[in-house]
C-alpha distance (Angstrom), angle and dihedral (degrees) to the residues before:
residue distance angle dihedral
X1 . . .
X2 3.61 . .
X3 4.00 112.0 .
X4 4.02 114.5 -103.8
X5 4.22 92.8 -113.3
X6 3.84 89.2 57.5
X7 3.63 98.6 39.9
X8 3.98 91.2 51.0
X9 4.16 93.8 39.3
X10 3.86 75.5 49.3
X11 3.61 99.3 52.2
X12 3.63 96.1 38.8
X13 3.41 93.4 59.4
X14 3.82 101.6 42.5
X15 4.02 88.6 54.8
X16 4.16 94.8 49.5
X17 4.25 80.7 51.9
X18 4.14 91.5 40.8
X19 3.94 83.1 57.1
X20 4.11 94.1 47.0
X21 3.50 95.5 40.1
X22 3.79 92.8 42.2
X23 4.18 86.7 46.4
X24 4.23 89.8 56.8
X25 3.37 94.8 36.7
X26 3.77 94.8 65.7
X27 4.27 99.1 21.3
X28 3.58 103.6 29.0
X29 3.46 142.7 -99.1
X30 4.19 94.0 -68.5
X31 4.15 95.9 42.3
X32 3.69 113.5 117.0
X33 3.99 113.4 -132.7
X34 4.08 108.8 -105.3
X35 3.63 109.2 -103.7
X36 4.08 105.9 -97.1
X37 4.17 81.2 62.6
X38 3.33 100.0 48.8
X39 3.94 91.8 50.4
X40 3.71 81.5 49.0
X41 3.84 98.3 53.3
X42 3.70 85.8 35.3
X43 3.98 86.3 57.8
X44 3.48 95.0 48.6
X45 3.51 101.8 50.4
X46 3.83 87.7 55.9
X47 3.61 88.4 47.4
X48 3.97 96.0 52.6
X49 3.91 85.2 42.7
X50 3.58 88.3 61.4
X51 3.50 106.0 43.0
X52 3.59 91.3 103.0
X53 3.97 98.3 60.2
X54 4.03 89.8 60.9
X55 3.66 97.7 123.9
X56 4.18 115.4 -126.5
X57 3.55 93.5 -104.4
X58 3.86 96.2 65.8
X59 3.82 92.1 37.9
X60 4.57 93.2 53.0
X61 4.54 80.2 46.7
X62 3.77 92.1 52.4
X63 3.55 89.6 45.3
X64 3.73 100.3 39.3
X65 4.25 83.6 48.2
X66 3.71 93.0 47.4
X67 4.16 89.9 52.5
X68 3.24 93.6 53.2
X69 3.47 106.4 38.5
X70 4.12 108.3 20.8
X71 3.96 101.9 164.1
X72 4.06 91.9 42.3
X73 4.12 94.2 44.8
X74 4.32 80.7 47.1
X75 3.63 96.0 62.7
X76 3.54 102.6 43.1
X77 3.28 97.2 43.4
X78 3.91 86.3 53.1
X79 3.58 92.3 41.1
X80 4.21 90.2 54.8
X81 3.47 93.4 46.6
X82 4.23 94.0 53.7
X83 3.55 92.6 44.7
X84 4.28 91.9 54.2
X85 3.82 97.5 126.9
X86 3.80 96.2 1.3
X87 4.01 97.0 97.8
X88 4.30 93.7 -42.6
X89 3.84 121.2 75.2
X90 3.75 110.9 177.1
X91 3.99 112.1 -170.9
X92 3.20 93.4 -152.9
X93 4.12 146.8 24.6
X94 3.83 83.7 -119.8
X95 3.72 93.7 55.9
X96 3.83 90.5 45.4
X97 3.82 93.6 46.7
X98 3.89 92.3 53.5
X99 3.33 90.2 46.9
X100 3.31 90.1 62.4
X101 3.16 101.5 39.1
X102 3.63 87.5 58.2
X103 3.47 96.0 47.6
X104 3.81 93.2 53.9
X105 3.77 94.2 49.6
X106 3.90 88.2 54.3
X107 3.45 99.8 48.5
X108 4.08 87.7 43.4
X109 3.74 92.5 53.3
X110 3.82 93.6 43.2
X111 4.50 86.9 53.3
């Protein structure tokens, strides 16, 4: 299994490209995204670039979370990363990943 600051550098970076290649694909190579997508992309660049400043602590949670509960820690981590600068604007990969940590732990002790 791919370790949690890979697969969110990862995923960070393959939604800021989803909303370029998404923008040209239906406006042309030379459009500019609308503004709520470029805040997004710009988000998630500055997310991915901080991926590496995510102390230990949150990284051995997401992983312990993701262990135990794999399909749960899946959709909320998917649903966090589509809603990046739709409503949520982390500054940081350390805010995102203890807010989902958080999340998961809530939704695990309300099951």
């Amino acid at each position: 299994m791919i370790d949690i600051a890979t697969d969110l550098r990862n995923r960070f970076e393959f939604a800021a490209i989803w909303f370029l290649e998404s923008n040209e694909q239906m406006h042309g190579l030379e459009a500019s995204l609308p503004d709520k997508e470029a805040k997004a992309v710009e988000i998630l660049d500055a997310l991915r670039d901080s991926v590496d400043s995510i102390p230990p602590s949150l990284i051995r949670t997401a992983e312990e979370l993701r262990t135990a509960w794999p399909g749960d820690f899946e959709r909320w981590l998917v649903h966090g990363v589509q809603v990046v600068g739709f409503g949520y604007y982390p500054a940081s990969a350390s805010e995102f990943l203890k807010a989902l940590n958080y999340t998961v732990q809530r939704e695990m002790a309300c099951a």
